[in-house]
N, C-alpha and C positions, 0 to 999 in steps of 0.2 A: 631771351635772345636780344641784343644791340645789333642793329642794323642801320647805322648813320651813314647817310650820303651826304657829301657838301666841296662844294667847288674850293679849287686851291689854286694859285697862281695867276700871272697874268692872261694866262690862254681858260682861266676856269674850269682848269681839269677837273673832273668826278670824282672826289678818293671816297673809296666806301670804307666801312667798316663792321666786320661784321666778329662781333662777340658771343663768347658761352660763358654766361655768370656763372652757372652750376661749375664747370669745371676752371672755368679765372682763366680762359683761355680767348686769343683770339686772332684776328688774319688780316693788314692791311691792303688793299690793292688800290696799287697808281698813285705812291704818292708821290706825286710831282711834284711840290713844294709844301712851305707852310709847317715842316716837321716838326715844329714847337707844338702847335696845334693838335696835330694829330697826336703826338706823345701824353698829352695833357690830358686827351678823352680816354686813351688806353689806362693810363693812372688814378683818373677821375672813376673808371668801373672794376680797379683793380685787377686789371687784365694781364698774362703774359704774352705777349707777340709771338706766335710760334712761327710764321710764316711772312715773306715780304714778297706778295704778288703781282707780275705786270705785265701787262696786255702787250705793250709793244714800247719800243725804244726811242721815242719821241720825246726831249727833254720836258716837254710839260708832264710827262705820266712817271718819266723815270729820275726825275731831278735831284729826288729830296731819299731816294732808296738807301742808299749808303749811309746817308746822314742816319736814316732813321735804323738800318741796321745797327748802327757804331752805338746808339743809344738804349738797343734795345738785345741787340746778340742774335736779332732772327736772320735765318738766312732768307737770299733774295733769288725768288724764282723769275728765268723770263728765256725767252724760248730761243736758244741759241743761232737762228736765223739772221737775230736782229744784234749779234756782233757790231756787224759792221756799221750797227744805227749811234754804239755807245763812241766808234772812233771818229762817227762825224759831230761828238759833244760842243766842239768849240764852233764849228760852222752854225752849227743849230741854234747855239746859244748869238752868235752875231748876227742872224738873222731876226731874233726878236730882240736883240741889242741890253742883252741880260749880262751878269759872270754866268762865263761856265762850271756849270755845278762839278763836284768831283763824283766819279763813275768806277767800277769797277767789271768784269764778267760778273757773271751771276755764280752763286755758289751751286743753282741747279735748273737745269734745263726745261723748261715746260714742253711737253711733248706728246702728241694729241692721245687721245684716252686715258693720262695719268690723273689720277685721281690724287684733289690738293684739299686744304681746308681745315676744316676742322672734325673733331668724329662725328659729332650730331650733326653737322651740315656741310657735308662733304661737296666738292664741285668737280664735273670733269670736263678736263681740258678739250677744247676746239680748236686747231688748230685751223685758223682763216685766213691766209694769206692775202692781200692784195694792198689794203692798207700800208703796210710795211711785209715783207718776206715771214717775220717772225709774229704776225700778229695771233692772238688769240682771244678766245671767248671761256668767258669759267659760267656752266652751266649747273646750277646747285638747285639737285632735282625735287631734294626735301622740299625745298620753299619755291618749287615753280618760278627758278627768278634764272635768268643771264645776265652776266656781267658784258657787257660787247665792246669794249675798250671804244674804239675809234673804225670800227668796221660796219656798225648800222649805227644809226641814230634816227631820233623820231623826223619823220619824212626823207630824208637823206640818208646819203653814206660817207665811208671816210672820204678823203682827199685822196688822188691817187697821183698826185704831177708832182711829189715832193721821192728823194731819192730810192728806190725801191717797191714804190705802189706800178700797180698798174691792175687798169681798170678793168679789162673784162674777167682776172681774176679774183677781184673783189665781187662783182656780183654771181660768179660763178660760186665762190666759195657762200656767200648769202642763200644762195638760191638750194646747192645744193646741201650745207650743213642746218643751216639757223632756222630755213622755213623747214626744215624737217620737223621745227618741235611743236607741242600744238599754241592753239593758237591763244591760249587764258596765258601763256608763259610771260612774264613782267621786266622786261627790257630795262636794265640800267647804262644808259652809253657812256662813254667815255666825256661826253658834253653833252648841254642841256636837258630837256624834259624826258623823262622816263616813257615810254611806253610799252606794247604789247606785239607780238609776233602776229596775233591779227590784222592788227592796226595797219600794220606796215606791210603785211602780204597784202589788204587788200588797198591801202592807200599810199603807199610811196611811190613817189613817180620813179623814180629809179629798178622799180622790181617789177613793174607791168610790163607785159607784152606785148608787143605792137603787130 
């Protein structure tokens, strides 16, 4: 198995990568920029892209999707709530004073319970709104891991004041889908330090009850 995480872009988006050498396949999620990069490590393990995965429509996670589709033929999943996140591309991109990337719909909807990935390490979809309307979580039960886009992160949560969050269902959706898994499960967020669904049930200040 390849399983590389490494920040991309000016906002340090998370893009993972996870491969099956046995079968030369594999699954990008979030890639927000940097698509040279990411194409070079899929070529470098002899990989086919079968799948182009993303949490939510925020151009740091969804920037570089098209690009790498065009280069690769995979299609791009992402949960059609977050439409309306790819028609605010140019506002998005003026607000961290980037080009705006070229975007399209997704060729396929991420939609909660669908099961996405690969055969041997298949993930299934959460669908957590609060972050954006269309966020989600890919939960890949073989390897005890969540991907959590922009919806939890270590001590924190997403941002919810930017067009479509709103905050009490983002911890609703935390509370009632994500602490549902146990607590050894290995947190990939969408930015910075990896952690664990313990960690953060018992120490994020944002998930205590007062």
């Amino acid at each position: 198995m390849i399983l590389e995480t490494f920040a991309v872009g000016p906002l340090a988006c998370n893009c993972t990568v996870l491969g099956d050498e046995e079968a030369g396949e594999a699954i990008v999620i979030d890639p927000g920029d940097e698509v040279g990069r990411i194409h070079r490590l899929l070529v470098k393990h002899g990989l086919k892209l079968k799948q182009i995965l993303i949490t939510h429509a925020h151009i740091d996670h969804v920037g570089g999707a098209l690009k790498l589709k065009r280069l690769t033929g995979a299609p791009i999943f992402l949960n059609e709530s977050d439409l309306p996140q790819l028609k605010l591309m140019a506002a998005q991109a003026a607000w961290l004073g980037i080009p705006t990337p070229e975007t399209a719909p997704p060729d396929v909807s991420l939609t909660d319970g669908m099961q996405v990935g690969l055969d041997r390490y298949p993930a299934q979809v959460m669908h957590t709104p609060g972050h954006t309307q269309g966020s989600v979580c890919l939960h890949f039960v073989p390897l005890n891991l969540l991907v959590a886009g922009d919806t939890l992160f270590a001590g924190s949560i997403g941002r919810t004041d930017l067009p479509g969050g709103d905050f009490h269902q983002i911890i609703d959706s935390i509370h009632s889908r994500l602490l549902t898994l146990p607590d050894e499960t290995r947190v990939l967020p969408g930015h910075g330090e990896a952690t664990t669904i313990g960690d953060e049930r018992a120490g994020n200040p944002f998930l205590q009850k007062t």
